[in-house]
N, C-alpha and C positions, 0 to 999 in steps of 0.2 A: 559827103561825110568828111568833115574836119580831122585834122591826122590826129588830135586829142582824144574824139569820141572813137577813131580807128584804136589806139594802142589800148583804150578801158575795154572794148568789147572780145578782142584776142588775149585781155589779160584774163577775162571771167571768162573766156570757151577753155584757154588753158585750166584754169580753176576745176572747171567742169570735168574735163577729162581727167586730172590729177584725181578728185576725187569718184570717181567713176573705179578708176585702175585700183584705187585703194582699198574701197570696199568690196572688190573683186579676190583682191587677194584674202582679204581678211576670209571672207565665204571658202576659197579653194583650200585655205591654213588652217587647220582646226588640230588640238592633241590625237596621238597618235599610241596606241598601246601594242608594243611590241613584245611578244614571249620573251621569256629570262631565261637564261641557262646558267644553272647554279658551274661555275669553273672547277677543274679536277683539283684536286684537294691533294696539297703535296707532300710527302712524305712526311710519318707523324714528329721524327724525333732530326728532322734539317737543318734545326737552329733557326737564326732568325731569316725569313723568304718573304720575298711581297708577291700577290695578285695582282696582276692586270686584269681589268674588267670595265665595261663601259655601262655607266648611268643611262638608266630606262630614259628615253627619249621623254619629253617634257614639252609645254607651249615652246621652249628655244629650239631652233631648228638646228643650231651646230651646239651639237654633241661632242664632246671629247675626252678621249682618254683620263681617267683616274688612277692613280697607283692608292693603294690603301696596304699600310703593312700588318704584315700575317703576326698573329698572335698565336705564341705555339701553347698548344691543347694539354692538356696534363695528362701525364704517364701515364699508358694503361696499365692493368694491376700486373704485377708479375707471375702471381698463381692462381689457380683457377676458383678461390675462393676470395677470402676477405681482405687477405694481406696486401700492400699494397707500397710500393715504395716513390718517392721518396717519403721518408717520413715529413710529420712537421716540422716546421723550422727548428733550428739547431742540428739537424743533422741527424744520419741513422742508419744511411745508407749507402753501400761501399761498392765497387765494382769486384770480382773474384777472376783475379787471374787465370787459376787449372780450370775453373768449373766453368766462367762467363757467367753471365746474367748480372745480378745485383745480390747483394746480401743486406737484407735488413733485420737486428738485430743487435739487443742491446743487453741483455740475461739470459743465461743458459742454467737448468738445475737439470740436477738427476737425481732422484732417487732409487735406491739398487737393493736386493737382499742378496747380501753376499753370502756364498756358503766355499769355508775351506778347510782343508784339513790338514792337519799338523802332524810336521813329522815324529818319532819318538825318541828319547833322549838316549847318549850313549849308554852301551852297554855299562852296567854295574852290579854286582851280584850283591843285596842287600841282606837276605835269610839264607839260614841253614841247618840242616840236621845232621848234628853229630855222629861222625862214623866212627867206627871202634878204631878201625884205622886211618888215618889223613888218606885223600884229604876227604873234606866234609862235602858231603851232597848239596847239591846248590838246590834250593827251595825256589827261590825266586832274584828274576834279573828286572832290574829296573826296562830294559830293553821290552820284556815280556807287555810292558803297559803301556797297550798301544792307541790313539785315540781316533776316533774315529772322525763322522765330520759336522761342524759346529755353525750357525748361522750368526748376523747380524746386520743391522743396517750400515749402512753406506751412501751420504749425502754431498752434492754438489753444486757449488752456488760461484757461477762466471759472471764478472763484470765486463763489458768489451767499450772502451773508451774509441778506440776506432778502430782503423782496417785491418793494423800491426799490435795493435797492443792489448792487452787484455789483463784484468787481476783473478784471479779463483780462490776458493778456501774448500778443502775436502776435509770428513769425517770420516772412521767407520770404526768400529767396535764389536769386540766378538769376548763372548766373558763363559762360553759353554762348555769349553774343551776341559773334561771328564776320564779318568780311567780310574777303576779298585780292581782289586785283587785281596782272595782270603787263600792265607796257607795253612796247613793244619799240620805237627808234629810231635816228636815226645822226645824233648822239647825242643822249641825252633827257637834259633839262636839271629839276633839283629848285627850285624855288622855297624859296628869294628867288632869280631869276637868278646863274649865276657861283657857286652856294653849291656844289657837285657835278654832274657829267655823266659819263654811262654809256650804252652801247648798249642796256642791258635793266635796269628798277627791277619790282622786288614789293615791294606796299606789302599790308601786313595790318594790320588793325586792329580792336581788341577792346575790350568792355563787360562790368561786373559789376557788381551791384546787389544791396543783403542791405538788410535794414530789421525794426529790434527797435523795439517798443512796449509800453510800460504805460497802461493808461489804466483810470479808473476812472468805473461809468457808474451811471447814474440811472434811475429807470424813471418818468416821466412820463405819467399818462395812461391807464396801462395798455399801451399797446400805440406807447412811443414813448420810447428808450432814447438818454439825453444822456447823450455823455462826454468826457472831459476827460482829458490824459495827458501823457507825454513820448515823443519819439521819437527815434531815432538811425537814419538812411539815412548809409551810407558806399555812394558811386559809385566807382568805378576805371577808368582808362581807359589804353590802351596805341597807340599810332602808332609802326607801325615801317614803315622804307624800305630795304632792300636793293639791293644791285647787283655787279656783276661791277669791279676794278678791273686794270690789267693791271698784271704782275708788275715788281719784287717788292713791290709796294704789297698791305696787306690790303683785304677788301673793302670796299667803301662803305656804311656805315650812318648811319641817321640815326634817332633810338630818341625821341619824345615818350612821359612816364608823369607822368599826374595822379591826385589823389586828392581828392576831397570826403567828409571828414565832418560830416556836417550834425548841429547836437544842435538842440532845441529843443520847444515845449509846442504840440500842436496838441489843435484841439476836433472833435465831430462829434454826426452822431445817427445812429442804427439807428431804422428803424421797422417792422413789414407793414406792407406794402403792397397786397397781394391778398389773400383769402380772406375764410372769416370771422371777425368782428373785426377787420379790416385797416381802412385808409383809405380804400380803395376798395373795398368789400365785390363780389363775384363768385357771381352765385347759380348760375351751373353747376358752381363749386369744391365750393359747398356742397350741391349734391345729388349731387356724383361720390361727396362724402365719406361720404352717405347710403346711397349704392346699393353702396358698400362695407361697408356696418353697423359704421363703425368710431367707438365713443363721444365726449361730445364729454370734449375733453381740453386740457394748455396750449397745445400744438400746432395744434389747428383741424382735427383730422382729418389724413389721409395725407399732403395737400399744403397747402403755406404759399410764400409769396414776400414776401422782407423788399429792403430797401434800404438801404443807407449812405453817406452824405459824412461826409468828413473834412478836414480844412485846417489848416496852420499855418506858423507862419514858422522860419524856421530859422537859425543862426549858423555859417557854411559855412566850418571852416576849410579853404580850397585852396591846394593845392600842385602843383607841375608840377616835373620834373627831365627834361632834355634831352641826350642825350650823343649826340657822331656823331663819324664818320672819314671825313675828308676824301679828294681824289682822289691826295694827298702823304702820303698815311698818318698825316695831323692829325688827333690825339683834341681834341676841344673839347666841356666839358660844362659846362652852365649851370641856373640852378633859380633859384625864387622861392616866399617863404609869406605867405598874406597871408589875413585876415579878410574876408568876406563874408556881405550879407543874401542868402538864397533862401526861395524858396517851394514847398510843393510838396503840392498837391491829391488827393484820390482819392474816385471815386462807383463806387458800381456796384451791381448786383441780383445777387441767389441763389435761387433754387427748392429745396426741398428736397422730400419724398417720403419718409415715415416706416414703415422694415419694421419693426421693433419698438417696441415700447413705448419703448424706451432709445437704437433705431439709426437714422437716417436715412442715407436718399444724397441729394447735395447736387449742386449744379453753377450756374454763374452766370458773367456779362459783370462787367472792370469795366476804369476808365480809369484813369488816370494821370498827372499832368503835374509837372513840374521846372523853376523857374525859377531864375538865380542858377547857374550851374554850369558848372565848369572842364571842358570836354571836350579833348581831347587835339590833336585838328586845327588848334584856335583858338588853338594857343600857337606856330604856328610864325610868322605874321607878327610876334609879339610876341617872339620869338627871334633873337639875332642871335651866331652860331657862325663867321661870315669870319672873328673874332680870339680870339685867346687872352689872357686868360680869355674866358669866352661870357656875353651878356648878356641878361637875361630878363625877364620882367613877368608873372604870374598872368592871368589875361584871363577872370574868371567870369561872362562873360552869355553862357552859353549855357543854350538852351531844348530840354528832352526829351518828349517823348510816346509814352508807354505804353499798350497796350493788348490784351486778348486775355482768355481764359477761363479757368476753374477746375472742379476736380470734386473731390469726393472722400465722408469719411463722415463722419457726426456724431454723438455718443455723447453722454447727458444721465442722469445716475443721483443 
C-alpha cells in the first residue's frame, strides 16, 4: 500500500469515528424538563430589589445565572374595604405622624343639629303696680324671661390641599330663641314710670344668632391643627310690649329691635384629645379599637375625641330702633348706630365613632360666650319716648352665654 492511499484510508476511518461519537452524543443530549420553584417574594414595600433565579434548562446545556429586576406591586389597600391609598396621580395621600399609617383625604363635611340654650338678659325691672306707698311692687323683671333651648343646623365643608394645610368654611344658625310673659294689674305701669299704663301688658321677647366663618388651618405636630380666619356673627333681637287701650285709642305698644353685626379675625386650635395618637393617649380606646379588628388608619380606629377653642375680637356695628304708642294714641319712634369692640369665645369637645371607611357619626358639648353686645331690654333705660321726636343711645355691654350640644355625621373621601 502506497503511503498516499495509506493517509486517505486513516483519513475516512478518522471520518468514521468522528461521525459515529457525534451521533452518539446527539442520542445521549436530548431537552430536559426540570421542576420550577417560584423564589420567595420579598418584602412588599423594599423599594427597588432584584431576583436571582435560573432559566428552565433548554436544548443548551450551560445554563446560567439571570438577574431580572423586581417590580414593586402596588400598595395593598389600607382598610378593610374599598379605600385605598395612594390615590391617583397628583397626589392624596400623606403619611400621619401621631397615628402612623397613611391618610388619604381630600373633603371633610359635617353636618350637625345643634341645640343650645341661651343665657337670660340682665336683670331689669320693666312693669309695675302702684302702691299707695313707694316703693312700687315689681310686676315683672326682664331677668324673669327665661329661654329655654332652641335648635339649628350647623354645616362643614374642609378643603385639605396637603399634609399641613387645609382651607374650611363653617355655618350655623339658630333663629328660635322665644320667651312671653302676661301681667295683669289695676293699672300696671311700663317703665320709665308715667311712659304708658294698662290693666294687662304681654311682653314677648326674641333671639336669633347665625355665624359664617373661613378660616384657614395648619397642622402642627401632627395631631394639633392652628387656625386663623375671619368671622361674621350677626345677633338680632326684638322686645315687644303690648296692652289693651280703651277706645277709641289704638292699642298700646312699645316695640325695642336691635341688631349686631360683628365682622372680624379670630384664632384657634383643633387638637385630639383622647385616643390613640391624642394628647392624652387612652389605652381602653385602643384596645375597644382592637377587639373591633378595625385597622390602624388616620382616624385611630372606630372612635376618636378632638377639642377646639376659638377667640377673636370683633368690630360690632349696633343698632337699636324703638317705636311705641302711647295711652293718646302717640306714635313716637327713636333709633341710634354706633360702632363697637366685642368679643366673643367658643371651646368645646366632639366624639366621633367611625361606620365606614368615609362615614362617621359625631356628637359633642360646646360653649359659647358674647361680650360687647346690644341686647334689646338694655335699650329702654337709654330710650326716652315721653316726646316727640324720641331720643336714644345704642347701650352695647351686654353679655350672652351659650351653651348645649351637637350631633350629626361626618363624611371624608
Amino acid at each position: 500500500m502506497t503511503i498516499s492511499a495509506r493517509a486517505a484510508l486513516t483519513s475516512c476511518l478518522l471520518a468514521a469515528l468522528a461521525g459515529v461519537g457525534t451521533a452518539r452524543a446527539h442520542r445521549l443530549t436530548r431537552p430536559t424538563t426540570v421542576p420550577w420553584k417560584e423564589p420567595a417574594r420579598p418584602r412588599l414595600f423594599a423599594g427597588r430589589t432584584t431576583v436571582l433565579r435560573l432559566e428552565p434548562p433548554g436544548p443548551c446545556l450551560l445554563t446560567r445565572p439571570t438577574t431580572i429586576p423586581w417590580k414593586e406591586p402596588a400598595r395593598a389597600p389600607l382598610f378593610a374595604r374599598a379605600m385605598t391609598e395612594p390615590w391617583q396621580e397628583g397626589g392624596g395621600c400623606w403619611p400621619k405622624p401621631c397615628l402612623g399609617g397613611w391618610e388619604c383625604r381630600r373633603w371633610t363635611v359635617t353636618a350637625d343639629a345643634l341645640l343650645l340654650h341661651r343665657s337670660a338678659a340682665r336683670p331689669l325691672p320693666v312693669l309695675f303696680i302702684p302702691a299707695d306707698e313707694p316703693p312700687d311692687v315689681l310686676a315683672l323683671n326682664v331677668a324673669d324671661l327665661g329661654f329655654d333651648f332652641a335648635s339649628g343646623p350647623r354645616i362643614s365643608l374642609r378643603r385639605h390641599f396637603s399634609r399641613n394645610c387645609a382651607l374650611e368654611a363653617n355655618y350655623f344658625g339658630i333663629d328660635g330663641w322665644t320667651s312671653s310673659a302676661v301681667r295683669d294689674g289695676n293699672p300696671l305701669i311700663l317703665f320709665p314710670p308715667g311712659a304708658m299704663f294698662s290693666p294687662q301688658f304681654a311682653v314677648d321677647y326674641g333671639s336669633d344668632l347665625y355665624s359664617t366663618e373661613v378660616n384657614l388651618r395648619h397642622r402642627y405636630a401632627g395631631c394639633l391643627d392652628l387656625l386663623a380666619g375671619l368671622r361674621w356673627v350677626e345677633l338680632r333681637e326684638s322686645f315687644h310690649v303690648a296692652g289693651p287701650n280703651p277706645f277709641p285709642f289704638p292699642p298700646l305698644r312699645y316695640d325695642t329691635q336691635t341688631d349686631n353685626s360683628m365682622y372680624g379675625v379670630q384664632i384657634g386650635a383643633e387638637a385630639k384629645v383622647l385616643g390613640r395618637g391624642g394628647l392624652v393617649p387612652l389605652e381602653g380606646l385602643s384596645e375597644f379599637n382592637r377587639r373591633l379588628g378595625q385597622p390602624d388608619s388616620p382616624f385611630s380606629g372606630p372612635l376618636r375625641v378632638d377639642g377646639f377653642l376659638k377667640a377673636g375680637i370683633y368690630a360690632n356695628r349696633a343698632r337699636q330702633d324703638t317705636s311705641t304708642v302711647g295711652n293718646f294714641g302717640t306714635a313716637v319712634t327713636a333709633g341710634d348706630r354706633r360702632d363697637h369692640t366685642a368679643f366673643l369665645g367658643e371651646v368645646g369637645l366632639t366624639g366621633a365613632c367611625r361606620l365606614r371607611d368615609w362615614l362617621s357619626v359625631r356628637g359633642g358639648y360646646q360653649v359659647m360666650w358674647i361680650e360687647g353686645a346690644a341686647l334689646a331690654p338694655d335699650q329702654i333705660p337709654f330710650t326716652d319716648v315721653t316726646s316727640s321726636p324720641g331720643k336714644a343711645i345704642v347701650n352695647a355691654g351686654g353679655s350672652l352665654f351659650y351653651h348645649g350640644c351637637h350631633v350629626g355625621l361626618e363624611a371624608r373621601w
